[in-house]
C-alpha atoms as an extended CHARMM CRD file, in Angstrom:
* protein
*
       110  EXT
         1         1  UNK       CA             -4.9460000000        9.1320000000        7.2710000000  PROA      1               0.0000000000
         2         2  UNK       CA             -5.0020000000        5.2470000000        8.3670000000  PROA      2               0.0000000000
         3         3  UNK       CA             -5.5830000000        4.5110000000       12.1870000000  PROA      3               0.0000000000
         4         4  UNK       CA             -1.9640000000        3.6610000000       14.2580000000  PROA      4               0.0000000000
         5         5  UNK       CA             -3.5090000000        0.3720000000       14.2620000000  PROA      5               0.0000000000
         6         6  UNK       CA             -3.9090000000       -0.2490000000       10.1160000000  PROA      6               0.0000000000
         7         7  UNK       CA             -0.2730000000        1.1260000000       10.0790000000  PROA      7               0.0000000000
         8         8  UNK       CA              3.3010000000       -0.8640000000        9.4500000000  PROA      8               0.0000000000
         9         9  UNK       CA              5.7650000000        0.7690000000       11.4990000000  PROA      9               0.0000000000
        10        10  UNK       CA              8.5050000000       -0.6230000000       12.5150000000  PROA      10              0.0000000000
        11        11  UNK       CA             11.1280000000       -1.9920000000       10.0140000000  PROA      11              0.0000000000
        12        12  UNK       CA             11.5510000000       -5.5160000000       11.3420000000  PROA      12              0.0000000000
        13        13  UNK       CA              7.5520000000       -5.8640000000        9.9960000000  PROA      13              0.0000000000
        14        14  UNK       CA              8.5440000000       -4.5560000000        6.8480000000  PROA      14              0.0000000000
        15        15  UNK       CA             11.7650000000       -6.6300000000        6.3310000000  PROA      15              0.0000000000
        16        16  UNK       CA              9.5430000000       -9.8850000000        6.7400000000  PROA      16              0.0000000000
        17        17  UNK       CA              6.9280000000       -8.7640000000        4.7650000000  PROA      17              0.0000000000
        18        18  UNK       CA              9.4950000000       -7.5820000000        1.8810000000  PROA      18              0.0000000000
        19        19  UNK       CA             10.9610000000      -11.3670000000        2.2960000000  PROA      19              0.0000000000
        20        20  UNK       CA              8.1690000000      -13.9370000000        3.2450000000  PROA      20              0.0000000000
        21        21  UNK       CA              5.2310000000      -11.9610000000        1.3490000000  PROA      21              0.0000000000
        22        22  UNK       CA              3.2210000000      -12.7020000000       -1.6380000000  PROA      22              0.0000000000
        23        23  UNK       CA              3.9760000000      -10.0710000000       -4.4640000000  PROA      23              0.0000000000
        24        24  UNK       CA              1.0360000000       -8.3570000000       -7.3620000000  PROA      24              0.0000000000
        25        25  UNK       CA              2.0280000000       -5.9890000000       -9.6180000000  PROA      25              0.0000000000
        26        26  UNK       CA             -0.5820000000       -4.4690000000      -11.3880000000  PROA      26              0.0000000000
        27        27  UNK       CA              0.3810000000       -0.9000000000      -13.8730000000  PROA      27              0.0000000000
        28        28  UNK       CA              2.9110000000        1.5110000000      -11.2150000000  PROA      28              0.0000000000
        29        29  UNK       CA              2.0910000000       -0.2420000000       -7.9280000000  PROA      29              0.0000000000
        30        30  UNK       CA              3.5690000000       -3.4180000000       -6.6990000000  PROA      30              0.0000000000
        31        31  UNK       CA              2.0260000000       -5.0620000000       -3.2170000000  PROA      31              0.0000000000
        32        32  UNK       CA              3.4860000000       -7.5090000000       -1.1770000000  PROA      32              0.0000000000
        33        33  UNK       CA              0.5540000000       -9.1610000000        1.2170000000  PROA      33              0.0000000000
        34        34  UNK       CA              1.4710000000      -11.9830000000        4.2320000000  PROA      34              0.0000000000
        35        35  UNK       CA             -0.4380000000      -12.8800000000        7.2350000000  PROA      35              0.0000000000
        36        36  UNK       CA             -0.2620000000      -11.1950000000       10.3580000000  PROA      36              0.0000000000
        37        37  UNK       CA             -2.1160000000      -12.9270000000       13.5270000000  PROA      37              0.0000000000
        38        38  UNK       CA             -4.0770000000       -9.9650000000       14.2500000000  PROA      38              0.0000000000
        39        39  UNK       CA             -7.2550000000       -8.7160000000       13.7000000000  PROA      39              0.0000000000
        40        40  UNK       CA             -6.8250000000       -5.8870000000       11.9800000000  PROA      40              0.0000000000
        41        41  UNK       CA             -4.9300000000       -5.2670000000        8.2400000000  PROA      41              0.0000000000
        42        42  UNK       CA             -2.1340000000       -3.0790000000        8.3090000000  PROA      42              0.0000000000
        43        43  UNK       CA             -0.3810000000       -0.9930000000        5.2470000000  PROA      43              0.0000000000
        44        44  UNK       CA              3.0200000000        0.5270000000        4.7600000000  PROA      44              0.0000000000
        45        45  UNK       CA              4.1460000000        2.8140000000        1.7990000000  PROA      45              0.0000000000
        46        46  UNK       CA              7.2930000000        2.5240000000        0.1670000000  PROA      46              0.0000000000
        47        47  UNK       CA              8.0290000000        5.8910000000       -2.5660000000  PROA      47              0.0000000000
        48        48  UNK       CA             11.3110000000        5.8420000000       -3.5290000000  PROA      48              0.0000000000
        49        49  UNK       CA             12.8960000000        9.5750000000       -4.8870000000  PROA      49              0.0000000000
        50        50  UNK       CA             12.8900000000        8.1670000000       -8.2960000000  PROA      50              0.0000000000
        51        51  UNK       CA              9.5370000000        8.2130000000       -7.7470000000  PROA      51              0.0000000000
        52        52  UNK       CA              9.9450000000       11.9580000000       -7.4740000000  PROA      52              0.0000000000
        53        53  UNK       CA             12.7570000000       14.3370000000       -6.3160000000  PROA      53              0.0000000000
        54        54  UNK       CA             10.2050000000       16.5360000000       -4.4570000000  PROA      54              0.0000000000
        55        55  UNK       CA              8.8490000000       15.0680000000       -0.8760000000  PROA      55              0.0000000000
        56        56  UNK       CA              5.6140000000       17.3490000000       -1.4540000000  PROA      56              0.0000000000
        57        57  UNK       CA              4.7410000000       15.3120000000       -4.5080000000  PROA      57              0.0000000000
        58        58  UNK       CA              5.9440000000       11.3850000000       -2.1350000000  PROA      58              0.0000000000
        59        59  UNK       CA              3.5780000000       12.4720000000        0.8090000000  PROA      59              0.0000000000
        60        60  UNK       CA              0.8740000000       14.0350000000       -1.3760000000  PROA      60              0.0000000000
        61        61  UNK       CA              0.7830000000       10.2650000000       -2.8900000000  PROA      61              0.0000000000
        62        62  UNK       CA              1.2550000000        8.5940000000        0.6370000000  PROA      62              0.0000000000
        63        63  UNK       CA             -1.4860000000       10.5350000000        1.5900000000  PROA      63              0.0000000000
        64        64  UNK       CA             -3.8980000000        9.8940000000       -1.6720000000  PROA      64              0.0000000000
        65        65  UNK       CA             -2.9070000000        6.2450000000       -1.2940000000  PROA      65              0.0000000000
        66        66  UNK       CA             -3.5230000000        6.0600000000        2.2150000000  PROA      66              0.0000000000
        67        67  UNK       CA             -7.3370000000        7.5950000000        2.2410000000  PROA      67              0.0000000000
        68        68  UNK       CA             -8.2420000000        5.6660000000       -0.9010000000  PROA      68              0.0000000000
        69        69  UNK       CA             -7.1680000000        2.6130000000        1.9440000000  PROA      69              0.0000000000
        70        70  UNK       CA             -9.2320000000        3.9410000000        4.6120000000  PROA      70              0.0000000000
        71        71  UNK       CA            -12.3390000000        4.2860000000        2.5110000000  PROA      71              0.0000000000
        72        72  UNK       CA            -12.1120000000        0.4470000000        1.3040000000  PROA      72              0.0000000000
        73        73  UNK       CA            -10.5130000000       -0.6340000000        4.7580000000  PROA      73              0.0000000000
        74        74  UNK       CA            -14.4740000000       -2.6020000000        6.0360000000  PROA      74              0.0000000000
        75        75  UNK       CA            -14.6430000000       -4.2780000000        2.2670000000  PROA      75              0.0000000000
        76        76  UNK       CA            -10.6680000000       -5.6110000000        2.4680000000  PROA      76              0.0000000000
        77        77  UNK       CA             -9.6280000000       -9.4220000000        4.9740000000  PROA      77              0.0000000000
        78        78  UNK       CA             -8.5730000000       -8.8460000000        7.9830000000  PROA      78              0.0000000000
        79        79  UNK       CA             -5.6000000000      -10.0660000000        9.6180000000  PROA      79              0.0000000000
        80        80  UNK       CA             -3.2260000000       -9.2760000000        6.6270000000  PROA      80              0.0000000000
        81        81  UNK       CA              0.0860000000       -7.0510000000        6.3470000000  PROA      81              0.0000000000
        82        82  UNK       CA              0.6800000000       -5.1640000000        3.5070000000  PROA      82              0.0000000000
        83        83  UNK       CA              3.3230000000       -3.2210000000        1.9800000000  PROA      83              0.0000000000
        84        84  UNK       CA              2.3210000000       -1.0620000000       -1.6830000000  PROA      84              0.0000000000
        85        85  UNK       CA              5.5850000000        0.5240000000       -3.5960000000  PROA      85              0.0000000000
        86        86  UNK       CA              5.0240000000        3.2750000000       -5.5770000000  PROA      86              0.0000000000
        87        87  UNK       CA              7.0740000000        3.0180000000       -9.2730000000  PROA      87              0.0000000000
        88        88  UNK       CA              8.6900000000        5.3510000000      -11.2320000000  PROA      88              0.0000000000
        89        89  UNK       CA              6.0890000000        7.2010000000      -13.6100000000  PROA      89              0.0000000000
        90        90  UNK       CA              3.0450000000        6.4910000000      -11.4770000000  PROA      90              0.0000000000
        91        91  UNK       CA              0.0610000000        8.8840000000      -12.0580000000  PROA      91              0.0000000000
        92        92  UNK       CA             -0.4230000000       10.9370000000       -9.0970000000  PROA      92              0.0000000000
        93        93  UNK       CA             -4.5090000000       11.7680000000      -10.2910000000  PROA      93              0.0000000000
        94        94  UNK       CA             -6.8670000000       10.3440000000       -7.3470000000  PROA      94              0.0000000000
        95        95  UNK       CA             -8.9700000000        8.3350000000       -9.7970000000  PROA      95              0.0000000000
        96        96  UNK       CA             -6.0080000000        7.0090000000      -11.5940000000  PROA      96              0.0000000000
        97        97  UNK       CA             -4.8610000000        6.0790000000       -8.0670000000  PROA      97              0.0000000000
        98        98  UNK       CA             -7.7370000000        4.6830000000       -7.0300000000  PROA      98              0.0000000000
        99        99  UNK       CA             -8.6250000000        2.4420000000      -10.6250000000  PROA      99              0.0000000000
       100       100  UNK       CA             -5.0930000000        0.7190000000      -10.2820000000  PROA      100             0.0000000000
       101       101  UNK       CA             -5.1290000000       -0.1750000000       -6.3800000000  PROA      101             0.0000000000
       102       102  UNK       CA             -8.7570000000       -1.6390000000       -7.1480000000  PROA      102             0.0000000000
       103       103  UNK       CA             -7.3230000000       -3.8410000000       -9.7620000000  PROA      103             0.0000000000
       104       104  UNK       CA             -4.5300000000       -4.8940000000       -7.6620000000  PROA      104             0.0000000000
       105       105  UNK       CA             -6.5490000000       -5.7040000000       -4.7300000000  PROA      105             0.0000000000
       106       106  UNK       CA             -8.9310000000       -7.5780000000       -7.0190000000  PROA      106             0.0000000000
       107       107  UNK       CA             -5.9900000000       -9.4850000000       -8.2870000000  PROA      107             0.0000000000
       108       108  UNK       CA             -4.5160000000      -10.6160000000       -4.7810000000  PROA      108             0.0000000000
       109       109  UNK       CA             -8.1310000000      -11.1300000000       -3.8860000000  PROA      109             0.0000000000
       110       110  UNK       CA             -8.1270000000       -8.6820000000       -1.0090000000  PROA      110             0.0000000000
């Protein structure tokens, strides 16, 4: 799980990030990066339930999503807010998981 700090919380951050924020799409995920101020990143999850019906199956990919994160959290910029949505017919295998946020990080050069 990601550190409070490396977490977006509240809704106002997410609105702004949603509306001011750069957007990559790259296979089933879509990110939306802006600047933050801080010195940290931060990360908030968005999996809708046509993602999947079952919350087991949302959090188990919150969760996958969220430790593939904290492993490449020292190699990502700081001072950056981002927010990852989950789409409709994403793979929920860990390596899948992991290929397709590499890519996408690669492509908003994070």
């Amino acid at each position: 799980m990601l550190l409070q700090k490396n977490r977006v919380k509240k809704k106002k951050d997410f609105e702004t990030v949603f509306k001011q924020g750069k957007g990559f799409k790259q296979g089933f995920l879509y990110l939306k990066i802006m600047k933050n101020n801080l010195n940290t990143s931060r990360f908030g999850f968005v999996i809708s339930k046509k993602f999947s019906k079952k919350a087991v199956i949302r959090n188990k990919t919150k969760r996958r999503l969220s430790e593939i994160i904290k492993m490449r959290l020292p190699e990502i910029k700081k001072g950056v807010d981002a927010i990852i949505v989950v789409m409709p017919g994403a793979e929920n295998e860990f390596q899948k998981l992991e290929d397709t946020l590499d890519k996408l990080f690669k492509k908003a050069k994070l």
